[in-house]
Structures are given as C-alpha cells and as structure tokens.
Biopython code that builds the backbone (N, CA, C, O; Angstrom):
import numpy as np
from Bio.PDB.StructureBuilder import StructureBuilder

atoms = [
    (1, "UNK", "N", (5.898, -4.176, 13.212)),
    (1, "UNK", "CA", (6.199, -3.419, 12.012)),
    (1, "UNK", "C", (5.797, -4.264, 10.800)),
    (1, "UNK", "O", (6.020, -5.469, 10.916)),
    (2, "UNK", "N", (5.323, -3.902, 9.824)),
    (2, "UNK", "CA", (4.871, -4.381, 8.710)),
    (2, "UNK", "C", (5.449, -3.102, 7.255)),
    (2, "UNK", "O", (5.394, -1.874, 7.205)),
    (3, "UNK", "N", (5.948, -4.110, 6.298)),
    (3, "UNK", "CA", (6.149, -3.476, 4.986)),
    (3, "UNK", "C", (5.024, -3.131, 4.471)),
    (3, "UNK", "O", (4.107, -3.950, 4.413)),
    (4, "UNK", "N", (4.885, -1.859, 4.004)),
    (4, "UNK", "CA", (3.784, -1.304, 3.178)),
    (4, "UNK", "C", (4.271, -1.136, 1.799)),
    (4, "UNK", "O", (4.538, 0.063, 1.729)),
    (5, "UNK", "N", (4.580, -1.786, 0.454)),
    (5, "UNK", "CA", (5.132, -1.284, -0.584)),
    (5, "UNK", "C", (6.456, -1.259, -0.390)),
    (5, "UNK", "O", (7.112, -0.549, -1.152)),
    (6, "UNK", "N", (7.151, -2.023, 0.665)),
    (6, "UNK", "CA", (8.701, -1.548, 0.295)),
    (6, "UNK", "C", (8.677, -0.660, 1.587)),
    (6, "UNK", "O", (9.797, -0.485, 2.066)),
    (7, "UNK", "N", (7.397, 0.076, 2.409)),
    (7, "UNK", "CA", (8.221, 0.819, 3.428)),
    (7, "UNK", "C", (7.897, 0.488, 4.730)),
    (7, "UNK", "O", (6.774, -0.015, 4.784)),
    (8, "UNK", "N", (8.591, 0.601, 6.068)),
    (8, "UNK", "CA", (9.024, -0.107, 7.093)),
    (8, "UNK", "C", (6.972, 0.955, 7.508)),
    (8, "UNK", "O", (6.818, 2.126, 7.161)),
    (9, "UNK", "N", (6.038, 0.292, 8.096)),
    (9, "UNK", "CA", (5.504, 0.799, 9.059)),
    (9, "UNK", "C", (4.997, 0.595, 10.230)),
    (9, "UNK", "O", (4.487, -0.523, 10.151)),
    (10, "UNK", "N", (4.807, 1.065, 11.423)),
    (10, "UNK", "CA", (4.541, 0.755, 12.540)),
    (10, "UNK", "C", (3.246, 0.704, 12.731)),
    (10, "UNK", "O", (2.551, 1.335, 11.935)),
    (11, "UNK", "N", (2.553, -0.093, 13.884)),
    (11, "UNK", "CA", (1.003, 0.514, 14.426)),
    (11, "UNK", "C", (0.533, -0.876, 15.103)),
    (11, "UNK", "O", (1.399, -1.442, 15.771)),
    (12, "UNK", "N", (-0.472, -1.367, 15.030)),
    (12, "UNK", "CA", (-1.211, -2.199, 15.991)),
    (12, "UNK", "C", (-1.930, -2.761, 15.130)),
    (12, "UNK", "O", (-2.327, -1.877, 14.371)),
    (13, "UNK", "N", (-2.284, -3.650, 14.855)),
    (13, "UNK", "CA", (-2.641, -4.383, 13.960)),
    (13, "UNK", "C", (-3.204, -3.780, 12.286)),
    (13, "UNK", "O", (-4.264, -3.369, 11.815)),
    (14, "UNK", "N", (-2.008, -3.986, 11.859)),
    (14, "UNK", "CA", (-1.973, -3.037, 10.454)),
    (14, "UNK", "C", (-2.299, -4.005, 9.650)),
    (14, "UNK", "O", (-1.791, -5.126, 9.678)),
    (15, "UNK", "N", (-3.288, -3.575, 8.778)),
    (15, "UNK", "CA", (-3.247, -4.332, 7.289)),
    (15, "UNK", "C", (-2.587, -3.940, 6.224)),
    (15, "UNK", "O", (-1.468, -3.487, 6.465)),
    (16, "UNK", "N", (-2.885, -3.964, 5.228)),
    (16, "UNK", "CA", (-1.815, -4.304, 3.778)),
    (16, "UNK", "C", (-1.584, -2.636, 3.141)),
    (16, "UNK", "O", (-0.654, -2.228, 2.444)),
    (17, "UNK", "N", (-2.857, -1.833, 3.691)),
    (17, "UNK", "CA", (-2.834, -0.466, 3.306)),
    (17, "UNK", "C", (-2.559, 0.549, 4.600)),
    (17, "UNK", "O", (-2.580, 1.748, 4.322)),
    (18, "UNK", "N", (-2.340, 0.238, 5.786)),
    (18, "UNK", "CA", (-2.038, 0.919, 6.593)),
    (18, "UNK", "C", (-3.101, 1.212, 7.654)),
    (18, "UNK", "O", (-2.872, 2.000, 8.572)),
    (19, "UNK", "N", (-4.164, 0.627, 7.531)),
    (19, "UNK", "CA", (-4.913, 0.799, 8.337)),
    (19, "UNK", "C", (-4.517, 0.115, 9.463)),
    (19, "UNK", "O", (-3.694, -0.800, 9.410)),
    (20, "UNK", "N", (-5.233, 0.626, 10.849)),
    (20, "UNK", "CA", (-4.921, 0.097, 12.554)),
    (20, "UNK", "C", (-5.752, -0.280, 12.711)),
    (20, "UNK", "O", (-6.715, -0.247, 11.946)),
    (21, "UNK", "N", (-5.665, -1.005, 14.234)),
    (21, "UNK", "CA", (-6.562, -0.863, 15.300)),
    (21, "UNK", "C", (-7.872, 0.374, 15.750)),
    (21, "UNK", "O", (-8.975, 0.202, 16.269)),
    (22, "UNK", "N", (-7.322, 1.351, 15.388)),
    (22, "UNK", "CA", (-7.334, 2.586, 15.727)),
    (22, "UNK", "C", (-8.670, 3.497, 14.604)),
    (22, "UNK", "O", (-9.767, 4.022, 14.798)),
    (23, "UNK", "N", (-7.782, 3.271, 13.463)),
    (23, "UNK", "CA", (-8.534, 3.955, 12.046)),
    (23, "UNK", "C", (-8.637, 3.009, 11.063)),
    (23, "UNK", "O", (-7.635, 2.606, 10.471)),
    (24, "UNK", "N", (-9.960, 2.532, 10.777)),
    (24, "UNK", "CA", (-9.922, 1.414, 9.959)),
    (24, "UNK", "C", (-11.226, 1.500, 8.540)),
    (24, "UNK", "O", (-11.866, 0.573, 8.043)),
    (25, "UNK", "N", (-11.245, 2.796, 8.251)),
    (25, "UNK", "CA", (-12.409, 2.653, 7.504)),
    (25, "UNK", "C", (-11.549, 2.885, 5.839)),
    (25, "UNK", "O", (-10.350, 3.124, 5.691)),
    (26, "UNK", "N", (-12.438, 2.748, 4.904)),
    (26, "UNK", "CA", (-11.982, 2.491, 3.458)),
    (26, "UNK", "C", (-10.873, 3.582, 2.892)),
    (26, "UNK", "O", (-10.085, 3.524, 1.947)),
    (27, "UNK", "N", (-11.190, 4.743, 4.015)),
    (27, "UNK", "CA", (-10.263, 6.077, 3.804)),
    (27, "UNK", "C", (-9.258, 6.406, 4.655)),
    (27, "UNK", "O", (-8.952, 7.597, 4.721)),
    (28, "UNK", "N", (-8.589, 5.496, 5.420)),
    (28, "UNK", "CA", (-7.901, 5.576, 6.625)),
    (28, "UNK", "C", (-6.571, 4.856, 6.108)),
    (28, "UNK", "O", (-6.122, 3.949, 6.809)),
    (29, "UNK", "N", (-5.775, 5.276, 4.678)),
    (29, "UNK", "CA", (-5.087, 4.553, 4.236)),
    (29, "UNK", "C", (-3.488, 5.398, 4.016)),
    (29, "UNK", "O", (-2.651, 5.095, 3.166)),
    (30, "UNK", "N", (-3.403, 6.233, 4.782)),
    (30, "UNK", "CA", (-2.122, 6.722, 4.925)),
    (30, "UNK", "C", (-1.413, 6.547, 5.971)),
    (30, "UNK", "O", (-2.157, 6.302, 6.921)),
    (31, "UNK", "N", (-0.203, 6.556, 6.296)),
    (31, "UNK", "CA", (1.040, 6.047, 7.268)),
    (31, "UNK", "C", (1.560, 7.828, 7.249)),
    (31, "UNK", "O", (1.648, 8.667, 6.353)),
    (32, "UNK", "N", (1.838, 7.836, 8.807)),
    (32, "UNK", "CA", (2.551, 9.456, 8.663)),
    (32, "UNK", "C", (3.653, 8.931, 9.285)),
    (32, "UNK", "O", (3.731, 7.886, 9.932)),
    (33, "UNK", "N", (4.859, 10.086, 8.931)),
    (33, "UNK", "CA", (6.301, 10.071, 10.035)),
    (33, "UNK", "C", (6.073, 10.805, 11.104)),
    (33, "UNK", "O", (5.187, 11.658, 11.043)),
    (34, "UNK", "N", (6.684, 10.658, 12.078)),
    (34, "UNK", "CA", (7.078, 11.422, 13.174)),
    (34, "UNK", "C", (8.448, 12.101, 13.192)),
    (34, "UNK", "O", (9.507, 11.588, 12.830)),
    (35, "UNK", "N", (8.331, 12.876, 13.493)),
    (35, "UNK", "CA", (10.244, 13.720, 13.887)),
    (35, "UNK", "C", (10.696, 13.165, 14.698)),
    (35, "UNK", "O", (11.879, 13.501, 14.741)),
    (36, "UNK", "N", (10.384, 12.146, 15.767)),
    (36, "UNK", "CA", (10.868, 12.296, 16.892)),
    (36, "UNK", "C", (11.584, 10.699, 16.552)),
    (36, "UNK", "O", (12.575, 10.487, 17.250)),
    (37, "UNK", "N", (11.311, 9.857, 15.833)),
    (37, "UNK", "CA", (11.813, 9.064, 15.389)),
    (37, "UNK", "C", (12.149, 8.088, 14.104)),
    (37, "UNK", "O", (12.726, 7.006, 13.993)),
    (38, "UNK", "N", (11.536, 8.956, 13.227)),
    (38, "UNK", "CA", (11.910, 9.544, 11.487)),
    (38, "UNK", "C", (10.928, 8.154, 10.814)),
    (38, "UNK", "O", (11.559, 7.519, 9.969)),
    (39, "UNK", "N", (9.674, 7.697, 11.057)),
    (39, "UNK", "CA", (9.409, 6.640, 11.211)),
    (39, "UNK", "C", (8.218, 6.671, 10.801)),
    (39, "UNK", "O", (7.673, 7.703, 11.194)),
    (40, "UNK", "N", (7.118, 5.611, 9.802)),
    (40, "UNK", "CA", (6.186, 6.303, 9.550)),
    (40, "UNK", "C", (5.201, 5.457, 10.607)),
    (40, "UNK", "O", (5.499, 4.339, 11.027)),
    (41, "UNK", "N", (4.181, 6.057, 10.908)),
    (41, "UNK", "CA", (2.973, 5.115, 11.940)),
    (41, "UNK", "C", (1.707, 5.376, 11.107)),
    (41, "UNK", "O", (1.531, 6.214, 10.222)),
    (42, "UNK", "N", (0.804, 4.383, 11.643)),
    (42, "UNK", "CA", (-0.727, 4.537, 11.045)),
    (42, "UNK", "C", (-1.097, 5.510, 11.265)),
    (42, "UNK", "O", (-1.349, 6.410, 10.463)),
    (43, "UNK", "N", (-1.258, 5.508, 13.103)),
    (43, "UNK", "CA", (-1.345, 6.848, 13.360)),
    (43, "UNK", "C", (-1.468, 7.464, 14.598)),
    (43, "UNK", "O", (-1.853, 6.514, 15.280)),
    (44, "UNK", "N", (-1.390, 8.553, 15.452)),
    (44, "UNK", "CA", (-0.832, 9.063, 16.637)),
    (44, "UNK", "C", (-1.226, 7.841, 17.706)),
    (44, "UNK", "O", (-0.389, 7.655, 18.589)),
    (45, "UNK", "N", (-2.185, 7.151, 17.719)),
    (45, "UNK", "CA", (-2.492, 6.528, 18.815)),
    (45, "UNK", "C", (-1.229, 5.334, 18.616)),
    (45, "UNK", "O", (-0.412, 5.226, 19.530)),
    (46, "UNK", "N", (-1.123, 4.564, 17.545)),
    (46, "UNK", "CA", (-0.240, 3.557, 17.180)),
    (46, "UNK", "C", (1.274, 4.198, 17.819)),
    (46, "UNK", "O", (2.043, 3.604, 18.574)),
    (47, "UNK", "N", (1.418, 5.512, 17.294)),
    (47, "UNK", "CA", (2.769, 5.295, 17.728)),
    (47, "UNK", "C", (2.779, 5.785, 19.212)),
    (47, "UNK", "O", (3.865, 6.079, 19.712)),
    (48, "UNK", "N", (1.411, 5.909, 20.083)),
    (48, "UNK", "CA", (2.307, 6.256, 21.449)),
    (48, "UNK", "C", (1.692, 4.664, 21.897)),
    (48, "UNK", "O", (1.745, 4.708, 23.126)),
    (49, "UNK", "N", (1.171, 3.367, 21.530)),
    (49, "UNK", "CA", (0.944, 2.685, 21.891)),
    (49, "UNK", "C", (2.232, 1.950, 21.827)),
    (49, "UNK", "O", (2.791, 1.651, 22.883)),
    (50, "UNK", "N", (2.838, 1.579, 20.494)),
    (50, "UNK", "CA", (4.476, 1.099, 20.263)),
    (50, "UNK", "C", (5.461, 1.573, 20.486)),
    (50, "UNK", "O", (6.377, 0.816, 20.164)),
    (51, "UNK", "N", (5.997, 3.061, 21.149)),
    (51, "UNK", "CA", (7.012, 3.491, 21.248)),
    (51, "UNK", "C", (7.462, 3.831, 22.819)),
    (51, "UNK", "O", (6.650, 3.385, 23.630)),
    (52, "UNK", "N", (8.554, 4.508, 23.384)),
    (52, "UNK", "CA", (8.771, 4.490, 24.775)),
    (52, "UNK", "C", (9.003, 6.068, 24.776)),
    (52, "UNK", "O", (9.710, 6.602, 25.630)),
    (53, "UNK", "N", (8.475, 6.654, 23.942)),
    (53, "UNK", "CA", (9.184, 8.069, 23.612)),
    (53, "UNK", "C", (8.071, 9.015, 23.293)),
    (53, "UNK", "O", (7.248, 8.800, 22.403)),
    (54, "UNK", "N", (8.084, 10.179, 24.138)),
    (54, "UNK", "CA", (6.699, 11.304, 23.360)),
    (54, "UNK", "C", (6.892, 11.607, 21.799)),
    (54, "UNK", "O", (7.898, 11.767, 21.109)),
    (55, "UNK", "N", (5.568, 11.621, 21.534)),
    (55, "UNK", "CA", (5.761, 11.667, 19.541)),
    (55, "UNK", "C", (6.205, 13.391, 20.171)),
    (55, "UNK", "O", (6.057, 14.050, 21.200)),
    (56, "UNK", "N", (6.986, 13.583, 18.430)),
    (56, "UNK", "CA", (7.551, 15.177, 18.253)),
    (56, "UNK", "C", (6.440, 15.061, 16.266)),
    (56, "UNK", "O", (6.451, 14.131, 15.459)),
    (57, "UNK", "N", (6.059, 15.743, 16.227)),
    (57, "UNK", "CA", (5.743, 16.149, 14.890)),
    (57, "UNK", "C", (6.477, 16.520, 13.664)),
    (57, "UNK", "O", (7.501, 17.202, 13.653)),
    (58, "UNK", "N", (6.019, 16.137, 12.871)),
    (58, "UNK", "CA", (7.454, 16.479, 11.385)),
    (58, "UNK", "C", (7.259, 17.758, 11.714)),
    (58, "UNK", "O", (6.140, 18.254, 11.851)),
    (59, "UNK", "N", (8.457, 18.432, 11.876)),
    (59, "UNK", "CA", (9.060, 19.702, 11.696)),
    (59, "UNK", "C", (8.748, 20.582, 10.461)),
    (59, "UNK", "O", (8.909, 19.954, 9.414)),
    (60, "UNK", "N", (8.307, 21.985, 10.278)),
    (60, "UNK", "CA", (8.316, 22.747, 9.421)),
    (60, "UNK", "C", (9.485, 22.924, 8.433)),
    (60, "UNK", "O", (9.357, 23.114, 7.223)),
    (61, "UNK", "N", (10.671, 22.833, 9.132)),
    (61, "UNK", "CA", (11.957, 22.937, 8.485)),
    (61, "UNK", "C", (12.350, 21.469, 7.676)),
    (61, "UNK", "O", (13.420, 21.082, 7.204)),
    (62, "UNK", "N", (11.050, 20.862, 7.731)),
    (62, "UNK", "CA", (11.629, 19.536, 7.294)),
    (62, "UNK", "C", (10.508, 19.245, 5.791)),
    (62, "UNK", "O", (10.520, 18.237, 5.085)),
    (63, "UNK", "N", (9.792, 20.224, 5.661)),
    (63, "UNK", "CA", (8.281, 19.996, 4.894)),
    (63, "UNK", "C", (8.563, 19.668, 3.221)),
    (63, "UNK", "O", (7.642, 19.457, 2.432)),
    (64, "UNK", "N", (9.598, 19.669, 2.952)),
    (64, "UNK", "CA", (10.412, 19.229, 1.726)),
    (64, "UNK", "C", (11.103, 17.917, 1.413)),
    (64, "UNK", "O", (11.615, 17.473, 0.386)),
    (65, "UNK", "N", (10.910, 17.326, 2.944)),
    (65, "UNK", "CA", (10.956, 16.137, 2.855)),
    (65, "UNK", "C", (9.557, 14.738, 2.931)),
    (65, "UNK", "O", (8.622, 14.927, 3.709)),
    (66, "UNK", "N", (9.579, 13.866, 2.350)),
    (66, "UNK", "CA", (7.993, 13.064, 2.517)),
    (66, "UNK", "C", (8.088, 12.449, 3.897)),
    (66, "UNK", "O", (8.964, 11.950, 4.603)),
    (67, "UNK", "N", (6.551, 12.759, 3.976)),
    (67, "UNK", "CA", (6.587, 12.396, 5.339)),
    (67, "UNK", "C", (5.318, 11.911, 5.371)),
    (67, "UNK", "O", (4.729, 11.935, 6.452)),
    (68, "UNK", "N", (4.410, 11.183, 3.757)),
    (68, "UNK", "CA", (2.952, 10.715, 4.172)),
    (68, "UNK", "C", (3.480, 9.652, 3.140)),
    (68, "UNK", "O", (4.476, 9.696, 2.419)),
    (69, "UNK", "N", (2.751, 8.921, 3.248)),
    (69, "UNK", "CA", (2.863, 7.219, 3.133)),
    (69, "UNK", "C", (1.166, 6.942, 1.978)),
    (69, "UNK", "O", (0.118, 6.567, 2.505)),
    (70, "UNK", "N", (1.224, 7.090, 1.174)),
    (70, "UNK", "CA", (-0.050, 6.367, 0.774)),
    (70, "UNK", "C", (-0.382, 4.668, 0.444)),
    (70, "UNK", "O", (-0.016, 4.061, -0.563)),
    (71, "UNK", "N", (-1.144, 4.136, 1.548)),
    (71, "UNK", "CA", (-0.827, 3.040, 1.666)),
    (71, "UNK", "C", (-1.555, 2.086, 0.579)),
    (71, "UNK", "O", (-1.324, 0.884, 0.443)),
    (72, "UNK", "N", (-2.384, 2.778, -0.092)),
    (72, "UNK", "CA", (-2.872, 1.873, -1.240)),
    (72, "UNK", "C", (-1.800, 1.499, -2.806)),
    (72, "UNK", "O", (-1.731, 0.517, -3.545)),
    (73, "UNK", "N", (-1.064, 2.899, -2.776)),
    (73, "UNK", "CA", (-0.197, 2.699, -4.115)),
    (73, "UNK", "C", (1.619, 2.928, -3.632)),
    (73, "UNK", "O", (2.448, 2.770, -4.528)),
    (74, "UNK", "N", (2.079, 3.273, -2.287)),
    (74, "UNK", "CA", (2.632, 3.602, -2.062)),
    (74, "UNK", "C", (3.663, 5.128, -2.378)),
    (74, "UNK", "O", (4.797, 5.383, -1.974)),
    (75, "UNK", "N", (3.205, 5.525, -2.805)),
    (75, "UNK", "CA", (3.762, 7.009, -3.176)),
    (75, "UNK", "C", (3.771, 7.605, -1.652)),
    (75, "UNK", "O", (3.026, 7.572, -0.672)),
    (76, "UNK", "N", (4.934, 8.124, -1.977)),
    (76, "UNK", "CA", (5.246, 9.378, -0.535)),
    (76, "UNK", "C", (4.997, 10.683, -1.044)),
    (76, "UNK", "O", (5.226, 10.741, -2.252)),
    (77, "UNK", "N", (4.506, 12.026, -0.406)),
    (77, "UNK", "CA", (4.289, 12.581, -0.303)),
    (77, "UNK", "C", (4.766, 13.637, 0.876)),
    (77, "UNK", "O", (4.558, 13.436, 2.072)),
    (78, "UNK", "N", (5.432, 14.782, 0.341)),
    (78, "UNK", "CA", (5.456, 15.677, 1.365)),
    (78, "UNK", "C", (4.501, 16.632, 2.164)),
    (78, "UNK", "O", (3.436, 16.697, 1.551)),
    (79, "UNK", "N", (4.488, 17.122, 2.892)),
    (79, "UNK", "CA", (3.348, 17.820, 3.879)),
    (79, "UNK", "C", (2.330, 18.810, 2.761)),
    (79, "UNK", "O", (1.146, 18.635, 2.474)),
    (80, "UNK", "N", (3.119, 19.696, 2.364)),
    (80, "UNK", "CA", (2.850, 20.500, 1.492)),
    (80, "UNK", "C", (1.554, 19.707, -0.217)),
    (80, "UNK", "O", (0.518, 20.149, -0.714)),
    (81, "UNK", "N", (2.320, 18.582, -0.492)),
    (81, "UNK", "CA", (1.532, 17.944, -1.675)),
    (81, "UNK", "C", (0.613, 17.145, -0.768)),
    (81, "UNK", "O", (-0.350, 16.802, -1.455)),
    (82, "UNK", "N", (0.495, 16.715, 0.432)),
    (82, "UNK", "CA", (-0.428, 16.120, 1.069)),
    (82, "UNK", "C", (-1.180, 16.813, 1.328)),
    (82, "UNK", "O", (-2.273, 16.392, 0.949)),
    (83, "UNK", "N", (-1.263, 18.073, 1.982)),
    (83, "UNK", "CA", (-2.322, 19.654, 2.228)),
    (83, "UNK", "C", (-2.914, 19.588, 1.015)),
    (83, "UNK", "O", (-4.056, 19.131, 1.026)),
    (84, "UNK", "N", (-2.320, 20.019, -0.367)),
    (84, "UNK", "CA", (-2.854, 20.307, -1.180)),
    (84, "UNK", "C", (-3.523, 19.263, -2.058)),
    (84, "UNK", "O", (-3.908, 19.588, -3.181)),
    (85, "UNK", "N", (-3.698, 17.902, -1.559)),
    (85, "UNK", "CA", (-4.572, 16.376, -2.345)),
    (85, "UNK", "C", (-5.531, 16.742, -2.443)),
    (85, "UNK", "O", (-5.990, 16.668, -3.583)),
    (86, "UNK", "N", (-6.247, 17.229, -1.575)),
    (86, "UNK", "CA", (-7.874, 17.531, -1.617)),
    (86, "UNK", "C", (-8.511, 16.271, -1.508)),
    (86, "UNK", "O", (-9.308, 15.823, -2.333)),
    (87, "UNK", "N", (-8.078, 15.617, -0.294)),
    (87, "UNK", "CA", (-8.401, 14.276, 0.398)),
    (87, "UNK", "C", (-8.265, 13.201, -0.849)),
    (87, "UNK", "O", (-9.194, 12.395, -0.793)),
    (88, "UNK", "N", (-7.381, 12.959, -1.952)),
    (88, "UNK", "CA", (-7.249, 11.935, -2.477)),
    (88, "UNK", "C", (-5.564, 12.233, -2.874)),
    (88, "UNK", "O", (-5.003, 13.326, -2.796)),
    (89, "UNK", "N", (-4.932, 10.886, -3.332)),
    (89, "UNK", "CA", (-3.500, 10.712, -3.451)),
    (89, "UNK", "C", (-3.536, 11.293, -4.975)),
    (89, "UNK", "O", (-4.472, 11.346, -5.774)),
    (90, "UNK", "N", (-2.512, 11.606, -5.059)),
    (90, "UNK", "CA", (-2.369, 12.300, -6.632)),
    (90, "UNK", "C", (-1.768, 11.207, -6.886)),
    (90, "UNK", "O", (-2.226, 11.317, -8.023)),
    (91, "UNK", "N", (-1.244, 10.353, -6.928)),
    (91, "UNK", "CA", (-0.734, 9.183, -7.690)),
    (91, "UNK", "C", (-1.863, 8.652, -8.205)),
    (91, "UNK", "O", (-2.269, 9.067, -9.290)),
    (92, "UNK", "N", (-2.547, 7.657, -7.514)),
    (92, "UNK", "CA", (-3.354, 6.432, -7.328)),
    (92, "UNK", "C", (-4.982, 7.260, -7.623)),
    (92, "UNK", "O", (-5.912, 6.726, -8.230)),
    (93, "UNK", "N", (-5.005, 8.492, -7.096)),
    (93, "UNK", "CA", (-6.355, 9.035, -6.750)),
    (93, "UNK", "C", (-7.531, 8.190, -5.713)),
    (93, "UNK", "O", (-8.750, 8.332, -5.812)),
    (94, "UNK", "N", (-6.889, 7.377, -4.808)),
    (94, "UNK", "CA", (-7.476, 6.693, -4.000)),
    (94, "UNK", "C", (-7.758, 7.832, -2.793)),
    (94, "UNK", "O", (-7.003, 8.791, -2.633)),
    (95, "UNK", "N", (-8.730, 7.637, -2.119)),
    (95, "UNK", "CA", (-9.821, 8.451, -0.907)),
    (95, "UNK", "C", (-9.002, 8.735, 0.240)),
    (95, "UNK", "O", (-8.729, 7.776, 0.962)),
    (96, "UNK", "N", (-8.549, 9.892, 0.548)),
    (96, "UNK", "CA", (-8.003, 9.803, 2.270)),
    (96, "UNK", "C", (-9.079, 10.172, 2.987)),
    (96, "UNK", "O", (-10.050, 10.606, 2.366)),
    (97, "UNK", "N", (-9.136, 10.065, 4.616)),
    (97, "UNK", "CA", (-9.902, 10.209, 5.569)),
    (97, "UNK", "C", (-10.100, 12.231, 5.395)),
    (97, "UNK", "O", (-9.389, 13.074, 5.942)),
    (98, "UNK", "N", (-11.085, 12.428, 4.624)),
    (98, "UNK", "CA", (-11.222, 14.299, 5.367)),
    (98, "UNK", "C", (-10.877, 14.214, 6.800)),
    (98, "UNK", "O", (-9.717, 14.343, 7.189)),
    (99, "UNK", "N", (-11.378, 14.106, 7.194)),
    (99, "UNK", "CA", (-11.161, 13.880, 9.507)),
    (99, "UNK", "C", (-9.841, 14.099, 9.689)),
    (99, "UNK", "O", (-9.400, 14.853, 10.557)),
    (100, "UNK", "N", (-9.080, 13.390, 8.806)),
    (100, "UNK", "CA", (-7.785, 13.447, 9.521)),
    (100, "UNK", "C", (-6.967, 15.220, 9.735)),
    (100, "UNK", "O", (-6.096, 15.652, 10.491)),
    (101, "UNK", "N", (-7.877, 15.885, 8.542)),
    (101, "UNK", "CA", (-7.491, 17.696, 8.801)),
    (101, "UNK", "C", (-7.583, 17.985, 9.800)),
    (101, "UNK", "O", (-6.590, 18.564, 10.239)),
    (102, "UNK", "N", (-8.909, 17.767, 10.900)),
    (102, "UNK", "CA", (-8.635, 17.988, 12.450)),
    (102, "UNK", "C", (-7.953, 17.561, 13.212)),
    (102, "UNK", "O", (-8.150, 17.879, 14.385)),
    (103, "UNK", "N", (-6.925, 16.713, 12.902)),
    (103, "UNK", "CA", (-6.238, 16.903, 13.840)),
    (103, "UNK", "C", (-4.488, 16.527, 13.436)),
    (103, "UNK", "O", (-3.612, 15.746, 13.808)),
    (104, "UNK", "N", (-4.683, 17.700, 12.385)),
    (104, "UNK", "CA", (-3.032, 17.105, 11.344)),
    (104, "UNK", "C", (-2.045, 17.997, 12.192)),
    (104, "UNK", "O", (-0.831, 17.895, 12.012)),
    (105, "UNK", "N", (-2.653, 19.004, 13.256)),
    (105, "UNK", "CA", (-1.176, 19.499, 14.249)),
    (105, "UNK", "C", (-0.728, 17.776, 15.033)),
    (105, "UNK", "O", (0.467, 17.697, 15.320)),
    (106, "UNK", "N", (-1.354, 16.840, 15.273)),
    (106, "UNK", "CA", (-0.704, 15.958, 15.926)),
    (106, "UNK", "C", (0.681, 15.298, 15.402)),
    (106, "UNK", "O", (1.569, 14.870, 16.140)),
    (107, "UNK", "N", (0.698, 15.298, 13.722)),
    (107, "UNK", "CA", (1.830, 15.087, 12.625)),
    (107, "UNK", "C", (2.500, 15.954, 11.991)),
    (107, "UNK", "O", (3.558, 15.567, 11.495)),
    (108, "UNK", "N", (2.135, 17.251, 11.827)),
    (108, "UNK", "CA", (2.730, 18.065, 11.874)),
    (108, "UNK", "C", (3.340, 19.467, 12.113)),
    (108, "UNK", "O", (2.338, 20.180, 12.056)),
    (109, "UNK", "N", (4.022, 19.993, 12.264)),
    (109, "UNK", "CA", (4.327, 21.617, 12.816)),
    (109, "UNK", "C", (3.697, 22.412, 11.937)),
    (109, "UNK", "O", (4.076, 22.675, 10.796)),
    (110, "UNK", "N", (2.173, 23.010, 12.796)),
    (110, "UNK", "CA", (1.195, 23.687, 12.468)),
    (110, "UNK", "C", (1.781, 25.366, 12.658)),
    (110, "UNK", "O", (1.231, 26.048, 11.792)),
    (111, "UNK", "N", (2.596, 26.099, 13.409)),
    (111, "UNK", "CA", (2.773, 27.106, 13.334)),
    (111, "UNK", "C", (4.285, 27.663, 13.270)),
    (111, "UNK", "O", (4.493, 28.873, 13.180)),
]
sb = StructureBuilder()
sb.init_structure("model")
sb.init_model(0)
sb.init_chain("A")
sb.init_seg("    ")
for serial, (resi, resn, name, xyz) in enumerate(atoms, 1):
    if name == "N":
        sb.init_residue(resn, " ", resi, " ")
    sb.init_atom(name, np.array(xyz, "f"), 0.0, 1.0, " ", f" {name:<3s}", serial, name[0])
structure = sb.get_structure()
C-alpha cells in the first residue's frame, strides 16, 4: 500500500501517481475503489493480485459517493463526474487513459 496525496492505495508496484505494474503510461493516473472492500486500487489486475477476495464493483446505489482517485492532484471524484471528465480531471486537467472506458464495467455497476 502506498499514500497517494493523503490516500491509502493498493497495487503492485505503484508510483507517486498511481500507476502499476500493470498500467503505466503518462495517462494511467487514476486509483479506483472497489465495493467489495471500500478501497482504492490502480487497477483490476492489482487488486485481484493483492487481495484474497473476488473484486465486487462500486455499486450504482453508491455513485454519489467518490470512488476515483486522481493520482496526479489528488481530487476524488464520483462515478458520475468521472463519466463526464472527458478523459481529463476537472481539478488538475491532467490526461486519463481513454482505454480505460472499455472496460469501466470491471469498477463499476454498469446496469
């Protein structure tokens, strides 16, 4: 686990913005939570590599709460203001990964 800004995050060899093992390019700088253990990770591979538990996805009923991590300025973000960034942080205006839209049912409750 490593502090990002003050917040607890998990993953496999994380640097200072949240990048892994896993996702490591200049836009790969957000930390998501999981439901299943309220926790933020780099990202799906990190947390089934560190945990003993199947990931559960942030919940729909929960989308009012933050659940994205921007690891360059630290601002949290809920599902809803993260959908609507248009691949950059509204704080900081720093770059998120486009890519990560394919496959954002893994973090969160898509239907």
């Amino acid at each position: 686990m490593k502090s990002v800004h003050g917040v607890p995050v998990c993953g496999v060899d994380l640097d200072a913005e949240t990048r892994c093992a896993h996702y490591d390019s200049d836009r790969d700088v957000v930390a998501l939570r999981f439901g299943c253990c309220d926790s933020y990770y780099a990202c799906h591979a990190c947390h089934e590599a560190v945990t003993d538990h199947e990931a559960q996805v942030w919940p729909r009923s929960r989308f009012d709460e933050a659940a994205v991590l921007c690891g360059v300025c630290g601002a949290t973000l809920t599902p809803g203001a993260y959908f609507d960034a248009a691949n950059r942080c509204p704080a900081c205006d720093a770059a998120f990964n486009p890519g990560c839209r394919a496959h954002r049912d893994r973090y969160f409750e898509t239907e």
